[in-house]
N, C-alpha and C positions, 0 to 999 in steps of 0.2 A: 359707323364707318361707311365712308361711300362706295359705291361697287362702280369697277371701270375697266376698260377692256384692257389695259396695257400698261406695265408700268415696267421700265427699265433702267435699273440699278447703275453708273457706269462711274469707273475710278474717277474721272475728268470730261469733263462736259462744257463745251465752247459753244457758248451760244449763238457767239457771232454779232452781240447788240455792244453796243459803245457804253451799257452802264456794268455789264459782267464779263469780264474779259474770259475769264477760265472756273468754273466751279468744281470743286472734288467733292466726291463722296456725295453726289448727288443722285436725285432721283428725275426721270419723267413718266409724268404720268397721262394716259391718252387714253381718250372714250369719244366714240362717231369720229375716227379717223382725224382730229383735231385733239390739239395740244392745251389738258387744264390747266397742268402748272408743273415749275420743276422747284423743288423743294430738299432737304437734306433726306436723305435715304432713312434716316429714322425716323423724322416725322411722316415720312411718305407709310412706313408699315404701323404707323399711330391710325392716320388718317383714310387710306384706302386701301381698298382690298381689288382687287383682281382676276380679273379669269386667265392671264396669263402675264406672268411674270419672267421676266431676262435680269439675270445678275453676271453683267460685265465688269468684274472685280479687275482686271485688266488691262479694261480699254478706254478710248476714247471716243466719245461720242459726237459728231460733227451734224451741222445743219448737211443736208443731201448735197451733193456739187452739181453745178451746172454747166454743161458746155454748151456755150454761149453762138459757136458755128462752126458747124457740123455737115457733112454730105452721107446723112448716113448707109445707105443703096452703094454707095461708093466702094464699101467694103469688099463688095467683090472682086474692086481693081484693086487689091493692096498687093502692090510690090509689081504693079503690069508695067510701068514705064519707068523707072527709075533714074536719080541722079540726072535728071535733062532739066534746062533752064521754063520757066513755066509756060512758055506761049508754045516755045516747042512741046514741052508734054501734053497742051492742050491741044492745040491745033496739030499733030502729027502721031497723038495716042488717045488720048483720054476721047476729045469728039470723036475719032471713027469709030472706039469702041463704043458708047454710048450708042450709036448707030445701029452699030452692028448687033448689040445686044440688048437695050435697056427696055423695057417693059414691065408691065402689072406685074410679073411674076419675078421678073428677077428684083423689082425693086420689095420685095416684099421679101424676097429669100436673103438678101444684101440688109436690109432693114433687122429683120430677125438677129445675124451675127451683130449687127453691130452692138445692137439693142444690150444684145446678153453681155457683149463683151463690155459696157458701158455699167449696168446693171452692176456687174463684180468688180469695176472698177472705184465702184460708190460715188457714180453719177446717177441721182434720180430725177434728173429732166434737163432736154438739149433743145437747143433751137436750130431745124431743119433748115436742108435749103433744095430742093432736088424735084427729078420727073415722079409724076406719080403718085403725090402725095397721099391720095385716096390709100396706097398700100402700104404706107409705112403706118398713119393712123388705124389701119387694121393691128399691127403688131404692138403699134403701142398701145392699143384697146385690150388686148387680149395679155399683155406683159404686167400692164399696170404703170408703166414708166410714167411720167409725165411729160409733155414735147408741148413746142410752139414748131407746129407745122407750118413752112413756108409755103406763099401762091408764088410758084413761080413766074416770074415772065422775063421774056427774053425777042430778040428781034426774029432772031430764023427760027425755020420749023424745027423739029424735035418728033420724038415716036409718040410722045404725051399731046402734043397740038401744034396747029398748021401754023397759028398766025396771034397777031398779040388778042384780039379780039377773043380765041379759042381758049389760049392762056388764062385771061380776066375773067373767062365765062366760066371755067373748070375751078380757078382759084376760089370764083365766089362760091361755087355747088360747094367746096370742100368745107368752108367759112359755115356756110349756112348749115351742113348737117352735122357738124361737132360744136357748134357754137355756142348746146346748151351743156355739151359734156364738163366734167367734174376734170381731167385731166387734161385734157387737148385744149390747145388757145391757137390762133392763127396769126400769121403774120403777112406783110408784100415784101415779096421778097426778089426785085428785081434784079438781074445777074451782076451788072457793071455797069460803069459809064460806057465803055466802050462799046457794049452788047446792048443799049437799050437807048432808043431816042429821045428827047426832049418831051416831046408829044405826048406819048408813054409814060413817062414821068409825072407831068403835069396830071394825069388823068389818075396816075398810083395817089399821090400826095389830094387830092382831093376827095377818092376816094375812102384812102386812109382816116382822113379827115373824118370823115360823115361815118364810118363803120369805127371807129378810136384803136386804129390797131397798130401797132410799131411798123418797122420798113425796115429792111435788114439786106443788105446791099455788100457787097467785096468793093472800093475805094483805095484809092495810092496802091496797089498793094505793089509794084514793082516800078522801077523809074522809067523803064521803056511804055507800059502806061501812060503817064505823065507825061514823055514827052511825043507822044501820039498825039493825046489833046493837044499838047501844044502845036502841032501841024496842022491837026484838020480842025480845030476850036480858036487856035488862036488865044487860047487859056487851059492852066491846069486843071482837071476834074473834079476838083472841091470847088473850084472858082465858080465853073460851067453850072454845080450843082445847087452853087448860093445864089446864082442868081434867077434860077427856075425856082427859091423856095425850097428845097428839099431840108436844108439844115433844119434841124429841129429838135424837140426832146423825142421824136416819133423815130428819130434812125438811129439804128443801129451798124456802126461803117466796120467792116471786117478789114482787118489785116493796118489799114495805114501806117505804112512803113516810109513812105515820102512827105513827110510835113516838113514845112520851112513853120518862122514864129506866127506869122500874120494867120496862116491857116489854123494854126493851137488857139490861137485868140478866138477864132472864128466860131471851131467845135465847143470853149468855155462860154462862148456869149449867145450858142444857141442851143445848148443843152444835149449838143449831140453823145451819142453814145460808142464806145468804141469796144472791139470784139479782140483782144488781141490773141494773136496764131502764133507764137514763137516757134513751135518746131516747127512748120509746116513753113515758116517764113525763112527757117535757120535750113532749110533742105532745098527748098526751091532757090535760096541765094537773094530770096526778094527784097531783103534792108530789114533794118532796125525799127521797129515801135519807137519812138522817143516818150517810154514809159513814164520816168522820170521826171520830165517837162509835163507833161500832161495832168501827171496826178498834182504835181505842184499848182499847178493852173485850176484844178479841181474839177477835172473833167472825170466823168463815170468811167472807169476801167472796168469790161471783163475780159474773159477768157472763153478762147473755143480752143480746140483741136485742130481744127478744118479735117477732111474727109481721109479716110484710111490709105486713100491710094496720095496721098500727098505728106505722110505724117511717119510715119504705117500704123499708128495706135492710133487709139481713143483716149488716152492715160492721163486725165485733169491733175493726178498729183506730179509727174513730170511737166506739164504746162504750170501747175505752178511756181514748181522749183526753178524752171527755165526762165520764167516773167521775173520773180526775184532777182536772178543771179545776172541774167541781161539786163536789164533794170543798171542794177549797180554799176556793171563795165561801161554801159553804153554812157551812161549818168557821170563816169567816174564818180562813184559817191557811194562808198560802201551800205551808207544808212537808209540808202534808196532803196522802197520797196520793200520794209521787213515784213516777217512772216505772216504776222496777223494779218496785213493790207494785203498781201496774195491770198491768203483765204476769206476774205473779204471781199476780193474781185473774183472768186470762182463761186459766191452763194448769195449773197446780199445784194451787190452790184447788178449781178447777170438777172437776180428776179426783178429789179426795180427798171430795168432797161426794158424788159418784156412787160411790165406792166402788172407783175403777178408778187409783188413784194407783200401784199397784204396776205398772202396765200403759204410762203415758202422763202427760203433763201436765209432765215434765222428759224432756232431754237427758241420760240418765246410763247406764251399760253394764246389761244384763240389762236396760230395758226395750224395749216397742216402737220400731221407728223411724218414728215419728211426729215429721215435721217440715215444714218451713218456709221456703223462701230468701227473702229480699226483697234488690231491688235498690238498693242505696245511690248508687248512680254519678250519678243523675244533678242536675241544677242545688238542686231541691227539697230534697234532705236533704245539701247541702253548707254550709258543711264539717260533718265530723263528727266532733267533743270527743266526746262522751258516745253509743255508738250506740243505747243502750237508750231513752236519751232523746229520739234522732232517731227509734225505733220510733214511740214514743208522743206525738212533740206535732208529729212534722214527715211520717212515712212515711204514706201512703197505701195503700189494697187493691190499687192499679193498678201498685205494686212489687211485689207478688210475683210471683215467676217461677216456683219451679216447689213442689210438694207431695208428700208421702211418707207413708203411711200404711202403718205394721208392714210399710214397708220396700220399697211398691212405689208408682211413680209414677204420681200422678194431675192431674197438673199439669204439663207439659213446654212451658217457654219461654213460659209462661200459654194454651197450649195443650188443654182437658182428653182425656185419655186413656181414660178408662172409661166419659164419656158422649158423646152424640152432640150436640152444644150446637144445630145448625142444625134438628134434628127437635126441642129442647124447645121454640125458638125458635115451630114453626108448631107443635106441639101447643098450647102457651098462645098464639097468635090466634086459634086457634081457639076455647080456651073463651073468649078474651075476646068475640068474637062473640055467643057464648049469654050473658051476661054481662053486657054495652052496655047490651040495651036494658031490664034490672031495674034496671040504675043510674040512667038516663035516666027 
């Protein structure tokens, strides 16, 4: 018999690969934090033996989720500005606080909440977008999570750097000192059209180029957007961006809530990738994803959250059910978007856009063991016909039990293992203290 670090038992096991749709009564088995093979649970106790063993007689076992975009530092504004349309909560809340407060320290204390709350929500890697990133890679170093840290850049100064120049130079330190890390990936993660010049661009998209790293960008996300470019452009902001080159399989566009058809042809014919935000796009009032069109089209669908102060969660299994169920209304077309394809665009989707599909985002041998249990057992997701479908229109975040990232647990009995939940608890009332009275 062979000896291997991990083998875990679980009623239902979704792999998330187009030739096993749903496996029961199976096993996986993991040794060096990668996946040997999943096999029936009885040949699993024929074949290997173990230094520890999990029997999820229960549950189901999913590939890790990903949220695709993310602000995660953010956390500490959740719930500061509320119910305002988005330029107002940006420009009249969100920038002066950011001002007022953002730093090494807060974004590391904001990073921490969100991390854990992420963690128990059975997201095992997000892609960032924020000041500071050197501090959030501290927490995710120390968590275990896995992240695709954003280099920010943006036109105005900030507490992080003066000018785009300071931005590109910080971004790259960040690049160059996790670049040979096992969980950390990077990405250019430039704020908007509207917040970033051509120039800029031209120089992100070249750079990219020659370093092969995605571009991960907010696009269409509201119509008064769109129709700003059209004032000072003279075209809308997909236009602006096709014709500097940006389309590509290398971006990642968050939110796109204003597409007409010529722009869906545009995203199909250049590989672009999209990040969809449904509650944070369903709060801010920003428009509809035209989910539906897209996927028909065959364009990569994932999923993000966007940041706590715009959503108020982090909660991938609510973004799913949300993608689904909008999907369908917006689509009028009930069959739009069933369940497997929302979890398909919260694991698979989101690691192939980042670049890290060989890595994560399926259940299958040789890659990471990055995964998942959620609890089926109890009144809520009974009975259960279809369990993929009990994921996504009946399961909650408050099922999952336990989480696994390249194979070590960070999540026991919804427990977390690598942070200390009671010290993030009073780090954030703390900042909320400093905090209150700028909201007030």
């Amino acid at each position: 018999m062979q000896t291997v670090d991990l083998i875990i038992n679980a009623r239902w096991l979704v792999p998330v690969t187009t030739l096993q749709p749903v496996l029961e009564n199976h096993a996986v088995v993991i040794k060096d934090s990668r996946i040997v093979t999943l096999l029936p649970q009885d040949d699993a106790k024929q074949q290997y033996t173990a230094h520890t063993v999990h029997d999820l007689n229960q549950h189901c076992l999913i590939p890790g989720l990903i949220n695709n975009h993310t602000h995660t530092a953010m956390s500490l504004f959740r719930g500061l500005a509320d119910d305002l349309p988005l330029m107002s909560w940006l420009n009249d809340h969100i920038w002066p606080a950011e001002k007022q407060f953002v730093s090494d320290s807060f974004v590391e204390a904001g990073s921490a909440l969100a991390i854990a709350e992420m963690i128990r929500s059975g997201t095992t890697c997000f892609s960032d977008m924020y000041f500071f990133p050197e501090a959030t890679a501290r927490v995710v170093d120390r968590s275990g999570i896995r992240a695709s840290l954003g280099m920010v850049v943006i036109e105005f100064p900030s507490n992080w750097a003066a000018n785009v120049d300071e931005y590109l130079h910080k971004g790259q330190q960040l690049h160059d000192h996790y670049r040979h890390h096992p969980l950390i990936s990077t990405s250019y993660a430039p704020h908007a059209p509207y917040t970033v010049a051509d120039k800029t661009l031209e120089s992100i998209i070249v750079n990219a180029e020659e370093m092969d790293l995605p571009i991960h960008m907010h696009i269409h996300e509201t119509a008064g957007e769109v129709s700003q470019s059209i004032e000072e452009f003279g075209m809308r902001p997909l236009q602006r961006l096709k014709q500097i080159g940006l389309l590509s399989p290398r971006l990642i566009a968050a939110h796109m809530t204003q597409l007409n058809a010529e722009e869906m042809d545009w995203c199909t014919e250049a590989g672009v990738h999209i990040a969809h935000c449904p509650e944070s796009n369903l709060k801010l009032a920003s428009g509809f994803c035209p989910v539906a069109e897209l996927d028909k089209r065959g364009v990569n669908i994932t999923i993000g959250t966007d940041g706590a102060a715009s959503n108020n969660d982090l909660d991938m299994f609510a973004e799913m059910r949300q993608t689904a169920l909008l999907a369908k209304a917006v689509g009028q077309d009930p069959s739009a978007i069933p369940a497997h394809t929302a979890l398909a665009m919260a694991t698979i989707n989101a690691a192939k856009s980042l670049g890290i599909d060989q890595h994560t985002g399926s259940i299958e041998a040789g890659k990471a063991a990055d995964l998942v249990a959620i609890d089926m057992s109890s009144l809520e997701t009974q009975p259960c016909f279809d369990v993929v479908s009990q994921l996504v229109y009946a399961a909650s975040r408050d099922k999952v039990s336990d989480v696994w990232v390249a194979g070590k647990q960070l999540l026991k009995n919804r427990q977390l293992t690598t942070l200390d939940e009671q010290k993030i608890i009073a780090d954030t009332q703390q900042w909320a203290a400093k905090i209150g009275p700028f909201h007030t």
